[in-house]
VOPAGU-2260 file (C-alpha; in pm, 1 decimal, decimal comma):
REM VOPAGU-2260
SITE   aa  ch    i         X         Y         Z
SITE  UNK   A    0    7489,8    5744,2   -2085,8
SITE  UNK   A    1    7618,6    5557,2   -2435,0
SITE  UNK   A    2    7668,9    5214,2   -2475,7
SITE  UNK   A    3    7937,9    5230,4   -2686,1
SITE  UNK   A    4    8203,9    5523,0   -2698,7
SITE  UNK   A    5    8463,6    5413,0   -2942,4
SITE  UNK   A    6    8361,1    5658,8   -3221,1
SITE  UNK   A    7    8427,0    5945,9   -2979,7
SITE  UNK   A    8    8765,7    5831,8   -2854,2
SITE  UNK   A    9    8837,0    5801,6   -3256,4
SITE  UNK   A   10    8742,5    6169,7   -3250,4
SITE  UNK   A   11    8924,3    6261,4   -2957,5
SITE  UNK   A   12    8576,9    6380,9   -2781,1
SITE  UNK   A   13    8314,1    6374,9   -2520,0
SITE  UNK   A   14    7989,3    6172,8   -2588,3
SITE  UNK   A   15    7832,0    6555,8   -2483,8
SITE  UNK   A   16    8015,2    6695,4   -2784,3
SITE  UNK   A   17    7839,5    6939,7   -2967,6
SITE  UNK   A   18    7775,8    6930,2   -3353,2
SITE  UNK   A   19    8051,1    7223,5   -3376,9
SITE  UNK   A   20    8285,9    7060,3   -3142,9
SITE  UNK   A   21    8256,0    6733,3   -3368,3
SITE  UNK   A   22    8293,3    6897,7   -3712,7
SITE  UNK   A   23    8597,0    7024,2   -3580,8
SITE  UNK   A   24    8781,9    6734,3   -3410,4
SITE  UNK   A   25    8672,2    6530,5   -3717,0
SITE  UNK   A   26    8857,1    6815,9   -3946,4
SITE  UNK   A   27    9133,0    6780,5   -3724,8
SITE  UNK   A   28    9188,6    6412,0   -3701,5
SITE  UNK   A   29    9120,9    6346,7   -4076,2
SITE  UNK   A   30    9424,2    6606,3   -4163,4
SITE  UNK   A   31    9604,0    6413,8   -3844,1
SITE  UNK   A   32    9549,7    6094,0   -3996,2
SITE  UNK   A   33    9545,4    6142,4   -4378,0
SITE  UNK   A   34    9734,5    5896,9   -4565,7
SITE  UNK   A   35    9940,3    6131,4   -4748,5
SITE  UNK   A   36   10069,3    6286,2   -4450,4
SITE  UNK   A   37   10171,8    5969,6   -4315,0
SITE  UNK   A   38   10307,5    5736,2   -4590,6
SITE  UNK   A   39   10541,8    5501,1   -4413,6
SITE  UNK   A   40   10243,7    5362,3   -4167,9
SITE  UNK   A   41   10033,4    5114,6   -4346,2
SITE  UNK   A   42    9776,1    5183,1   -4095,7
SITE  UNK   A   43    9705,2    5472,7   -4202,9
SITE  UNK   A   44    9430,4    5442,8   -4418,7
SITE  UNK   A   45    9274,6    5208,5   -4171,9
SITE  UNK   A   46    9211,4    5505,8   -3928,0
SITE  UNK   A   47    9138,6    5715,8   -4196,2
SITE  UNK   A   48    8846,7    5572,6   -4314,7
SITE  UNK   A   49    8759,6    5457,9   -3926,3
SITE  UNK   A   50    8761,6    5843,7   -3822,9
SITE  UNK   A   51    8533,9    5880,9   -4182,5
SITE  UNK   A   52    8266,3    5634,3   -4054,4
SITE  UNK   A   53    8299,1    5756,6   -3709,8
SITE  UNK   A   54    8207,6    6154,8   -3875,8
SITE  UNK   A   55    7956,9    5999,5   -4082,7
SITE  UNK   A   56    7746,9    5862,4   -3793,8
SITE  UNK   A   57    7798,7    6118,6   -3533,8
SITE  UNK   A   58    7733,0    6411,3   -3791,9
SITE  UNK   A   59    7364,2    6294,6   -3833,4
SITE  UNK   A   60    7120,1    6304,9   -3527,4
SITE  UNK   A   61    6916,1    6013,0   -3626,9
SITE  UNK   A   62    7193,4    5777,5   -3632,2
SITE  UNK   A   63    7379,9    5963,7   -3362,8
SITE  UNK   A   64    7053,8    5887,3   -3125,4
SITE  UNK   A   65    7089,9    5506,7   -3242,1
SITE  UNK   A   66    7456,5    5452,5   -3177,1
SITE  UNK   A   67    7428,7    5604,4   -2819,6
SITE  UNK   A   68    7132,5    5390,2   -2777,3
SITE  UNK   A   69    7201,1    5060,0   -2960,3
SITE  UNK   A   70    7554,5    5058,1   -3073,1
SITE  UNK   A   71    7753,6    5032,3   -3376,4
SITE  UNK   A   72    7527,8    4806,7   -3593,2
SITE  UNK   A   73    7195,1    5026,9   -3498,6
SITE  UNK   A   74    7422,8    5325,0   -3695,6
SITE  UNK   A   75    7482,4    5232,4   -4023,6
SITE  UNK   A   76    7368,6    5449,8   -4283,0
SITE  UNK   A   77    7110,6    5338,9   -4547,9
SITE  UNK   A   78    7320,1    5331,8   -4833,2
SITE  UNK   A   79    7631,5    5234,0   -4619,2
SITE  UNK   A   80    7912,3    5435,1   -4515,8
SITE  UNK   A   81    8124,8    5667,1   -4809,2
SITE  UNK   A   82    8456,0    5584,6   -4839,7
SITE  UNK   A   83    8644,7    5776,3   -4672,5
SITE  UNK   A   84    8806,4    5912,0   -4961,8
SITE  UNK   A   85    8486,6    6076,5   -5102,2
SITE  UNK   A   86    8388,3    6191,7   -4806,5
SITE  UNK   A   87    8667,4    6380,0   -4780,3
SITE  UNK   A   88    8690,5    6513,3   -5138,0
SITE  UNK   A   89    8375,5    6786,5   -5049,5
SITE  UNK   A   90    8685,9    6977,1   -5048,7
SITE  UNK   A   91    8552,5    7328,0   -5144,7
SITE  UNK   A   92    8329,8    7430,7   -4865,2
SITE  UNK   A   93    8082,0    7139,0   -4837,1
SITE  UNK   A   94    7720,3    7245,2   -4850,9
SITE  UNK   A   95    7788,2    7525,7   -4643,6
SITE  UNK   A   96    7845,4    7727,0   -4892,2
SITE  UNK   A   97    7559,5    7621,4   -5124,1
SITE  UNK   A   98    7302,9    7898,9   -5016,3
SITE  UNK   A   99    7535,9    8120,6   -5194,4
SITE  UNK   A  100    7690,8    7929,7   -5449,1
SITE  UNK   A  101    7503,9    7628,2   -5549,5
SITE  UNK   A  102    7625,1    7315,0   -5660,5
SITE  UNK   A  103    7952,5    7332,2   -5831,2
SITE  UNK   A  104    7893,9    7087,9   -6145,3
SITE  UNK   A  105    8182,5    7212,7   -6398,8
SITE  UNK   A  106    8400,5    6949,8   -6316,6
SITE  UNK   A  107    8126,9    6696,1   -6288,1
SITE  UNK   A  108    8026,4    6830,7   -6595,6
SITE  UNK   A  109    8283,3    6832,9   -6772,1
SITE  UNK   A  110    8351,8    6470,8   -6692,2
SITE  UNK   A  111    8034,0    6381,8   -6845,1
SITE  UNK   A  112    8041,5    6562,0   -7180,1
SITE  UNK   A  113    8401,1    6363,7   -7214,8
SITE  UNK   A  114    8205,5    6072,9   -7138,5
SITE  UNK   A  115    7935,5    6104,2   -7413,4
SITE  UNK   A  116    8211,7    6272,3   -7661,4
SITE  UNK   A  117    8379,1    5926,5   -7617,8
SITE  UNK   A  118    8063,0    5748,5   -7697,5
SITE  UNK   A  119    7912,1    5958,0   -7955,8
SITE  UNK   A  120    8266,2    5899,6   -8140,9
SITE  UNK   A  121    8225,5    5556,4   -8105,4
SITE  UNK   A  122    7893,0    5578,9   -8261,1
SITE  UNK   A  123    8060,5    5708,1   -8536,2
SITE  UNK   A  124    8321,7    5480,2   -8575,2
SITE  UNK   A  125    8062,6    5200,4   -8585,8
SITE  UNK   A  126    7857,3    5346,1   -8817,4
SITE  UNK   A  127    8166,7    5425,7   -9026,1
SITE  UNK   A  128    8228,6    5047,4   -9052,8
SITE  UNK   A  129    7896,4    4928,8   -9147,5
SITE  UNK   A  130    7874,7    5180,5   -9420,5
SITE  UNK   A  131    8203,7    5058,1   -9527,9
SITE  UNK   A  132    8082,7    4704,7   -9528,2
SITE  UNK   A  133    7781,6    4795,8   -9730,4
SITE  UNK   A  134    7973,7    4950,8   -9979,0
SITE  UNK   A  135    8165,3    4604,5  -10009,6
SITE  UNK   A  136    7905,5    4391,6  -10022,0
SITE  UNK   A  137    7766,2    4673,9  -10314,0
SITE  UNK   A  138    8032,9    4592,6  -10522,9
SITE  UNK   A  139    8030,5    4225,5  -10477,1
SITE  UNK   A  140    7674,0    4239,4  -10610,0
SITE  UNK   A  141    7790,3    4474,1  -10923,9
SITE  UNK   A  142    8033,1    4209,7  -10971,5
SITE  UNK   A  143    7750,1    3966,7  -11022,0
SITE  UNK   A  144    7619,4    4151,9  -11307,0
SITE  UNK   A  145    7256,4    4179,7  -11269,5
SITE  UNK   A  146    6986,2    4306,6  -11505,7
SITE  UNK   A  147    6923,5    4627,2  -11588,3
SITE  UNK   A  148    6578,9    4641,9  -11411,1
SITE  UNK   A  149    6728,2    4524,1  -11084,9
SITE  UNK   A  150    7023,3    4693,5  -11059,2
SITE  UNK   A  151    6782,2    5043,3  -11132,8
SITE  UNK   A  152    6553,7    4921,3  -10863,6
SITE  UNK   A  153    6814,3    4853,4  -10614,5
SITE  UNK   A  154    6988,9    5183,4  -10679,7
SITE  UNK   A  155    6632,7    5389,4  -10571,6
SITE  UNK   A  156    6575,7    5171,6  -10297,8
SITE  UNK   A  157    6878,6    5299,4  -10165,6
SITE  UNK   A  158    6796,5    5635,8  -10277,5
SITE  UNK   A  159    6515,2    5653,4  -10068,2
SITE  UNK   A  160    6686,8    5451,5   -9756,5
SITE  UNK   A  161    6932,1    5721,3   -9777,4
SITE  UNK   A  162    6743,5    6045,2   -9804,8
SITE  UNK   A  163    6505,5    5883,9   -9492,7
SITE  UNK   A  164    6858,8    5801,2   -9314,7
SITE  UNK   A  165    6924,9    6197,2   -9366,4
SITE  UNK   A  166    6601,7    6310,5   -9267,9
SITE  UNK   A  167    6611,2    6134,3   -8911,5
SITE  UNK   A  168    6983,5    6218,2   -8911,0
SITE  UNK   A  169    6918,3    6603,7   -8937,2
SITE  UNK   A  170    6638,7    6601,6   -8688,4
SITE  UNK   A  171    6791,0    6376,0   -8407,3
SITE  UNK   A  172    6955,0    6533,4   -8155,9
SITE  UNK   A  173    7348,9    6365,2   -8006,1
SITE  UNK   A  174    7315,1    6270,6   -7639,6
SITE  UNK   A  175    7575,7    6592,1   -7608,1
SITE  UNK   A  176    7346,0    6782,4   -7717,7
SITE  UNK   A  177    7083,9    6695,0   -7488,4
SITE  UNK   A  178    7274,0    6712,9   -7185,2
SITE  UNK   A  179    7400,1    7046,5   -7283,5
SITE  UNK   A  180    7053,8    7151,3   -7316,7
SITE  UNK   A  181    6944,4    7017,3   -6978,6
SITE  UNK   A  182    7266,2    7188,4   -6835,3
SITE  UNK   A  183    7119,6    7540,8   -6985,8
SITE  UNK   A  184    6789,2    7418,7   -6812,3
SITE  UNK   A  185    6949,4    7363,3   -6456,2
SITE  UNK   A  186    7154,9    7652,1   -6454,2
SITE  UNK   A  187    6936,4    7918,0   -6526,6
SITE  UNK   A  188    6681,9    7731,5   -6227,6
SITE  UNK   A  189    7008,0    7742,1   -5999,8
SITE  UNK   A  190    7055,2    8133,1   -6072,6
SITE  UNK   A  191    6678,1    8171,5   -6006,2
SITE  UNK   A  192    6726,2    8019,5   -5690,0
SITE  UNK   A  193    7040,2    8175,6   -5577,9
SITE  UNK   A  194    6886,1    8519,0   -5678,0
SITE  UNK   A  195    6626,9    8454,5   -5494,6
SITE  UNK   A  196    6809,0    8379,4   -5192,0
SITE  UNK   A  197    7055,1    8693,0   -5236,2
SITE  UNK   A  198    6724,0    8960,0   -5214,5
SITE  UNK   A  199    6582,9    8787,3   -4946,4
SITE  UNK   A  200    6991,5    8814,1   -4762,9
SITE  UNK   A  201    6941,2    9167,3   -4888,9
SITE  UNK   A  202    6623,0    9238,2   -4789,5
SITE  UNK   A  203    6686,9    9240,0   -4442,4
SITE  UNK   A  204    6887,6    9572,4   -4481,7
SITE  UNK   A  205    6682,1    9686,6   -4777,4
SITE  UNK   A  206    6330,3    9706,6   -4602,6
SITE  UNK   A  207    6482,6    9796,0   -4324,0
SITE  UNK   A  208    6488,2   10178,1   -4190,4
SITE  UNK   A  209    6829,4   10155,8   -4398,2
SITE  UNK   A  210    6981,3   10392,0   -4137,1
SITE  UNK   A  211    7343,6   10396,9   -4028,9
SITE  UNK   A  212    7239,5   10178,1   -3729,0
SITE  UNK   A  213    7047,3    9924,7   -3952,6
SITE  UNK   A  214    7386,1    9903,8   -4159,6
SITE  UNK   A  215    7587,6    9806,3   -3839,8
SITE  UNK   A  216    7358,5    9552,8   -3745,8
SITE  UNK   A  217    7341,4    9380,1   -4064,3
SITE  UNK   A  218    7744,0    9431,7   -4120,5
SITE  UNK   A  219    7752,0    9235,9   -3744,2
SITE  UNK   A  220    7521,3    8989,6   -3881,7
SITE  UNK   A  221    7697,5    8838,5   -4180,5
SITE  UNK   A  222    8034,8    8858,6   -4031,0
SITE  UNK   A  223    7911,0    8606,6   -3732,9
SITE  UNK   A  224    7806,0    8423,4   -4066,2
SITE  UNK   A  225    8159,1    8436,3   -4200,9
SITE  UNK   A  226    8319,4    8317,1   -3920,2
SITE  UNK   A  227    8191,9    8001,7   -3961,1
SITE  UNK   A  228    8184,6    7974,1   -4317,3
SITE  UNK   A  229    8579,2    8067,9   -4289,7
SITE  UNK   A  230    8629,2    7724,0   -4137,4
SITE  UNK   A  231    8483,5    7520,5   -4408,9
SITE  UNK   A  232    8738,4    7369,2   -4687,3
SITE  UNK   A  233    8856,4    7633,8   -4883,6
SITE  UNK   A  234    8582,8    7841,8   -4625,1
SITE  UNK   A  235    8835,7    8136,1   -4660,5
SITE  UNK   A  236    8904,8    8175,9   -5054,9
SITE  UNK   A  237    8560,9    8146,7   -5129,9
SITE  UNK   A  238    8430,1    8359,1   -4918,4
SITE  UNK   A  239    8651,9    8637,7   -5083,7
SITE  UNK   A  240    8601,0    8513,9   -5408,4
SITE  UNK   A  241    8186,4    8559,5   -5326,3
SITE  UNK   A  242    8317,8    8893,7   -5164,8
SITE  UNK   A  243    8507,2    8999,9   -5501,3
SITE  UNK   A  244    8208,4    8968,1   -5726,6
SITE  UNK   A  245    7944,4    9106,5   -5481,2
SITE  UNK   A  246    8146,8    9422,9   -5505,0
SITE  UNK   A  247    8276,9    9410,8   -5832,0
SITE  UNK   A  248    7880,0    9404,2   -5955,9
SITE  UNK   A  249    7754,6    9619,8   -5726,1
SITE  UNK   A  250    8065,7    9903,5   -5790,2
SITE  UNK   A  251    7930,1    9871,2   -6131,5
SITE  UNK   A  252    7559,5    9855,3   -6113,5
SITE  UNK   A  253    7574,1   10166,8   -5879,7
SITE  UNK   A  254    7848,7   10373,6   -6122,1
SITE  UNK   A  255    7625,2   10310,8   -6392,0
SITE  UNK   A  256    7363,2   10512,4   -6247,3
SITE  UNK   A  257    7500,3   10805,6   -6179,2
SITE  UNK   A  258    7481,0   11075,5   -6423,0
SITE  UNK   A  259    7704,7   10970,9   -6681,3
SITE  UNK   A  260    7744,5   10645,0   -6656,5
SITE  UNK   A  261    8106,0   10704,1   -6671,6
SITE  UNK   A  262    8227,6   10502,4   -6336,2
SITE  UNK   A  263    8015,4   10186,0   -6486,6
SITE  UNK   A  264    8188,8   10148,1   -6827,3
SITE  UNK   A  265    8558,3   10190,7   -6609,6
SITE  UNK   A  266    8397,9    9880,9   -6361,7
SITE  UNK   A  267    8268,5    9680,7   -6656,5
SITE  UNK   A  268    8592,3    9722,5   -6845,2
SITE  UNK   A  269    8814,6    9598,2   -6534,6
SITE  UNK   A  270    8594,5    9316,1   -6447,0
SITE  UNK   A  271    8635,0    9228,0   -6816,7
SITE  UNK   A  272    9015,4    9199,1   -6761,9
SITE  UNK   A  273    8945,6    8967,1   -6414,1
SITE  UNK   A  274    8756,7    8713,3   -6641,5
SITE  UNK   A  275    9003,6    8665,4   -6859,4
SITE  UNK   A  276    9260,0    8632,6   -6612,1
SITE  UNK   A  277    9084,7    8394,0   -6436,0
SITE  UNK   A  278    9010,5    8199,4   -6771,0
SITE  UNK   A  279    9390,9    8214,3   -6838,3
SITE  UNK   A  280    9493,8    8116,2   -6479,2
SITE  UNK   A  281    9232,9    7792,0   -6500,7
SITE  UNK   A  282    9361,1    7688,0   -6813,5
SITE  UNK   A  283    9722,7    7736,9   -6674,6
SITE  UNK   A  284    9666,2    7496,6   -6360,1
SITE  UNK   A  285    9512,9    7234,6   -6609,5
SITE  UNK   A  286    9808,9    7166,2   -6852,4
SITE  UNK   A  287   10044,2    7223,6   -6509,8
SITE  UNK   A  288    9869,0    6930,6   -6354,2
SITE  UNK   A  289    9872,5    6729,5   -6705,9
SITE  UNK   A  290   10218,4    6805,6   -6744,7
SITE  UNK   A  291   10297,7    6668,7   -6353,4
SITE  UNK   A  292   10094,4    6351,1   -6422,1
SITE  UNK   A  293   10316,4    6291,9   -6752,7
SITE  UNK   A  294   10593,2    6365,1   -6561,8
SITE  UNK   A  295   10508,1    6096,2   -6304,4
SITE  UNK   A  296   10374,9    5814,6   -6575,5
SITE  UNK   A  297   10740,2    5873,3   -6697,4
SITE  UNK   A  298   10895,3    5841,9   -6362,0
SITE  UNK   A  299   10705,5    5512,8   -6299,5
SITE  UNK   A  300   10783,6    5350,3   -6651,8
SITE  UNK   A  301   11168,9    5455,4   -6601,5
SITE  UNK   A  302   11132,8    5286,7   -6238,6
SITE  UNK   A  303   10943,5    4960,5   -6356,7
SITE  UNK   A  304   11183,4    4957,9   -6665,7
SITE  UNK   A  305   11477,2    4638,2   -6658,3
SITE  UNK   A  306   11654,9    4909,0   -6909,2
SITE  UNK   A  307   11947,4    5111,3   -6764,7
SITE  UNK   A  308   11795,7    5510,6   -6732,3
SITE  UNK   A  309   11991,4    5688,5   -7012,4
SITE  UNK   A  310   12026,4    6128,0   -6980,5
SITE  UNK   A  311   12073,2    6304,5   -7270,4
SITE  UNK   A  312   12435,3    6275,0   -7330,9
SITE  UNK   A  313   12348,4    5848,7   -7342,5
SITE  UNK   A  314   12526,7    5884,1   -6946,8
SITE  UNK   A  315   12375,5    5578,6   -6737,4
SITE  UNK   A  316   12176,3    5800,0   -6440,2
SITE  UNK   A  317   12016,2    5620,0   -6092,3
SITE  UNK   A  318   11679,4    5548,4   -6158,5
SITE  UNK   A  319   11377,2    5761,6   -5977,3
SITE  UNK   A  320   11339,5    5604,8   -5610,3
SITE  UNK   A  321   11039,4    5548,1   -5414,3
SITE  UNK   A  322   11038,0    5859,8   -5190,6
SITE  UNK   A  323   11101,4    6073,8   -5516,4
SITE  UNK   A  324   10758,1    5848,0   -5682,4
SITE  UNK   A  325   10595,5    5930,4   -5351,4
SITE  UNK   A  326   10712,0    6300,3   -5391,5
SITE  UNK   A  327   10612,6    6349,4   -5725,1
SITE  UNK   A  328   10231,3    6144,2   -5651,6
SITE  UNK   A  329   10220,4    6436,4   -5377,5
SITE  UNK   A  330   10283,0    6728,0   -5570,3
SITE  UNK   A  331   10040,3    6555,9   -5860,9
SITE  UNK   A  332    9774,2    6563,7   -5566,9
SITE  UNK   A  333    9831,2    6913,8   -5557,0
SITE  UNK   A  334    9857,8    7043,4   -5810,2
SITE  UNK   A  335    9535,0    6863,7   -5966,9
SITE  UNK   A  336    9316,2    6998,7   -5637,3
SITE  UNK   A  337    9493,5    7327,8   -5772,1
SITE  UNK   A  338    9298,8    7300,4   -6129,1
SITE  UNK   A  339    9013,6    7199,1   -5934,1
SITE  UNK   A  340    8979,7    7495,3   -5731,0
SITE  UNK   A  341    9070,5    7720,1   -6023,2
SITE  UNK   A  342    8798,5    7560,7   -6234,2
SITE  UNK   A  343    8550,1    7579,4   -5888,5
SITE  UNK   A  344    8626,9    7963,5   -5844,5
SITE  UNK   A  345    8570,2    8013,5   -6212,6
SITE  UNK   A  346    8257,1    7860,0   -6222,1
SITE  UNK   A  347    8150,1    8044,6   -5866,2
SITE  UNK   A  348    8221,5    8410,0   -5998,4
SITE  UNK   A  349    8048,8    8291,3   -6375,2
SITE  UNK   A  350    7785,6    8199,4   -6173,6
SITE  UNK   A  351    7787,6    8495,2   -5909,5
SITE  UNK   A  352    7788,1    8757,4   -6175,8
SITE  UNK   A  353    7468,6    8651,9   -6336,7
SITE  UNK   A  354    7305,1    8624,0   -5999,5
SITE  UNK   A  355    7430,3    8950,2   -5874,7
SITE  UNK   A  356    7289,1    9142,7   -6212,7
SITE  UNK   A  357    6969,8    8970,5   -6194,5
SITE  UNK   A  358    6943,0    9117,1   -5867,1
SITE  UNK   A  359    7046,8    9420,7   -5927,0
SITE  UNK   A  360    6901,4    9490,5   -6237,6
SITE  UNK   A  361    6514,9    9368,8   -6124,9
SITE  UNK   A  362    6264,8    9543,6   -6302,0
SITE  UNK   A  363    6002,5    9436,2   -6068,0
SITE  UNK   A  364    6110,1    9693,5   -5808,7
SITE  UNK   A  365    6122,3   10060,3   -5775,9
SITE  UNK   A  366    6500,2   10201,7   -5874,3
SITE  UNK   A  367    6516,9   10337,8   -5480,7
SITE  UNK   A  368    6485,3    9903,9   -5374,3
SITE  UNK   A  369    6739,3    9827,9   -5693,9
SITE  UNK   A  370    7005,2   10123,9   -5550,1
SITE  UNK   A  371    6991,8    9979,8   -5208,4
SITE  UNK   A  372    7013,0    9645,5   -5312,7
SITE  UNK   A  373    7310,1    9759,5   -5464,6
SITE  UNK   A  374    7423,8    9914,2   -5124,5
SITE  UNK   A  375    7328,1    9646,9   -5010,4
SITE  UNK   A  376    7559,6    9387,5   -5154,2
SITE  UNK   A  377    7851,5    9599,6   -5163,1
SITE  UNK   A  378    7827,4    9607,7   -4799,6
SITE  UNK   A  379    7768,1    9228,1   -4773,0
SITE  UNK   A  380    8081,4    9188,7   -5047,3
SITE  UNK   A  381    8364,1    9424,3   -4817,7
SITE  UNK   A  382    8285,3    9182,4   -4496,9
SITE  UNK   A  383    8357,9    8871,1   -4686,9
SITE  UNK   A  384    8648,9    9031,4   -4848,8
SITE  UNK   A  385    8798,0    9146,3   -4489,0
SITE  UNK   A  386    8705,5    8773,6   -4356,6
SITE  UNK   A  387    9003,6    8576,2   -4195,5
SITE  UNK   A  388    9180,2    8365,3   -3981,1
SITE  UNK   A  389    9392,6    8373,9   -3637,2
SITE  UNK   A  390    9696,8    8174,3   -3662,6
SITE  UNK   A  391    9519,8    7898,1   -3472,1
SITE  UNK   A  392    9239,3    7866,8   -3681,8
SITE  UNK   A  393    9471,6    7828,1   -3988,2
SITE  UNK   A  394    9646,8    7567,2   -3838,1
SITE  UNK   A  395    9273,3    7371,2   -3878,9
SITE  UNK   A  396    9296,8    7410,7   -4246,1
SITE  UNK   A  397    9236,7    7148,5   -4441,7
SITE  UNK   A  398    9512,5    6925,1   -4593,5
SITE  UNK   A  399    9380,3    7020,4   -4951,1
SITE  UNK   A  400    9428,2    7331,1   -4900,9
SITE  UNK   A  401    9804,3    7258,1   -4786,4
SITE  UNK   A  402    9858,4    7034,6   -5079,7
SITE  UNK   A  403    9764,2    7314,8   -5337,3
SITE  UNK   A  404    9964,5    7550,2   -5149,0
SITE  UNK   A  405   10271,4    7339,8   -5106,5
SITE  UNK   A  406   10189,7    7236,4   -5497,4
SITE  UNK   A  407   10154,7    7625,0   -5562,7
SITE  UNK   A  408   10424,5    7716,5   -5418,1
SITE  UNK   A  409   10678,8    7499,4   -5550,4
SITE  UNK   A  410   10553,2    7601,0   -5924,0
SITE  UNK   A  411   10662,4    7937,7   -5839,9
SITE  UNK   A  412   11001,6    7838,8   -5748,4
SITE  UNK   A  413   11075,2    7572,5   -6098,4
């Protein structure tokens, strides 16, 4: 018995709900109720963030336990309930996924080297200015005409200030360059970590009797796995992008050991030609998204404007409406969360390929436990890559992954 039930009748479920059954009708309501699919209610960011705080407390035992106990204000969190728009933005796969991925940090990243780039030029620009004022106030004091002696004595002073300005100059290190360093630092832990992870996944097929049976069973294994990782945000494309690599590595690791060699090089070469496909199609999403969100800043300023909208001819033309601003902020939605994945799945297979070789290519085992490991993962790659979902289940998708489609999709047809 619960005192209160109001979070599960947000959720559209039974106090009994299971942890499954409330990850789903949380998925399902927040698509239901997401402001962007329902931009004419003004309540609709109301709910939104209601069904949020209503995941957020029934998603966690501890406070789960307290609300059926005490109530709503035995249930708050400790550092207070996420909006709901951040909660919501875990868009690609949550932490389910982080036992095979890690944490994706480009775009984090990246954010953060802008960040001190913007600082460090400031810096710059400061220090620009002071020198700049020195230099004035140097020739106000040659102006004055001092003596001989002083003028010598000033000129080694600054001599001297300079050369020990240089010195600590040379050897001091920009914040950028720091935080690249650390980034070097984390990474190669998370690979550690994630290759770590993969042997032990491997392992239990590797030290197994590694018999056609044993192959079943661990086939039958990681597709129950799947299933559930297919439902996640974005569970579907990243589980064949982790399915891509696996067997992209391990079709090359295994060709490169066979008598020739010949099958690696043809492998290596191909996988080459992915990664710079995938470089191209990241950069491509970026400037599509900048060029959107230029295209909308111009739509606004032509809307706000008391100046008649001229075309190109000097032709007076109707000025961009609300439902075409509200268009427009939609397909900006999408097509940034398009970047985003790009950048996401490029930083995933980066990140998968080092782990996979490191696995693959461990000196610390015998070259029979290397060659099955490399069995081993091309096994583990084909059932992620034949992973997917019933017409049902793809109705549960995730309204990301609708915006980037619909976003997508309408690229392909300008």
């Amino acid at each position: 018995m619960v005192v209160d039930n109001e979070y599960y009748e947000l959720l559209g479920i039974k106090s009994t709900a299971t942890a499954v059954e409330i990850k789903k009708a949380y998925r399902k309501k927040s698509i239901e109720e997401h402001p962007d699919k329902n931009p004419n209610d003004p309540k609709a960011t109301e709910r939104f963030q209601a069904i949020s705080e209503a995941y957020q407390v029934l998603s966690d035992n501890e406070l789960r336990a307290n609300y059926d106990k005490f109530g709503k204000e035995k249930a708050i969190p400790k550092g207070g309930f996420e909006d709901a728009a951040e909660q919501f933005s875990v868009i690609f796969g949550g932490d389910a996924f982080e036992p095979y991925i890690g944490e994706l940090t480009l775009l984090k990243n990246l954010q953060r080297q802008e960040e001190l780039q913007a600082q460090e030029d400031a810096e710059k620009e400061k220090e620009k200015k002071k020198e700049e004022q020195q230099q004035a106030e140097s020739r106000k004091a040659a102006e004055a005409q001092p003596s001989e002696e002083a003028l010598k004595a000033r000129m080694d002073n600054l001599k001297l200030y300079n050369k020990d300005e240089n010195v600590k100059e040379a050897s001091k290190k920009t914040k950028l360059e720091e935080f690249e360093e650390q980034l070097k630092i984390e990474k190669e832990k998370s690979v550690e970590i994630l290759a770590n992870k993969l042997i032990e996944r491997l392992s239990i097929l590797t030290e197994s009797v590694y018999d056609d049976a044993c192959k079943d069973s661990f086939a039958r294994k990681f597709e129950e796995e799947a299933n559930l990782l297919k439902m996640e945000s974005f569970g579907l494309d990243i589980l064949h992008t982790i399915g891509d690599v696996y067997c992209e590595r391990a079709r090359i690791f295994l060709a490169s050991n066979t008598v020739f060699g010949f099958g690696g090089m043809f492998h290596s070469m191909k996988a080459k030609g992915g990664v710079f496909m995938d470089t191209l199609r990241t950069v491509s999403a970026a400037i599509d998204a900048q060029s959107t969100m230029k295209e909308l800043e111009k739509m606004k300023g032509a809307s706000e404007s008391e100046a008649p909208l001229l075309d190109k001819e000097g032709n007076v033309i109707a000025k961009p409406t609300a439902e075409e601003l509200a268009h427009q902020e939609q397909l900006l939605m999408g097509k940034v969360l398009s970047a985003a994945w790009y950048g996401s799945k490029y930083e995933i297979m980066s990140t998968l390929r080092t782990v996979c070789d490191r696995v693959t290519h461990d000196k610390t085992v015998d070259k029979e436990t290397r060659f099955r490991r490399g069995e081993s993962l091309l096994l583990l790659g084909k059932v992620f890559q034949r992973a997917y979902r019933t017409p049902a289940e793809q109705e549960e998708a995730q309204v990301f992954e609708q915006l980037v489609a619909e976003a997508t999709k309408k690229k392909r047809h300008i």
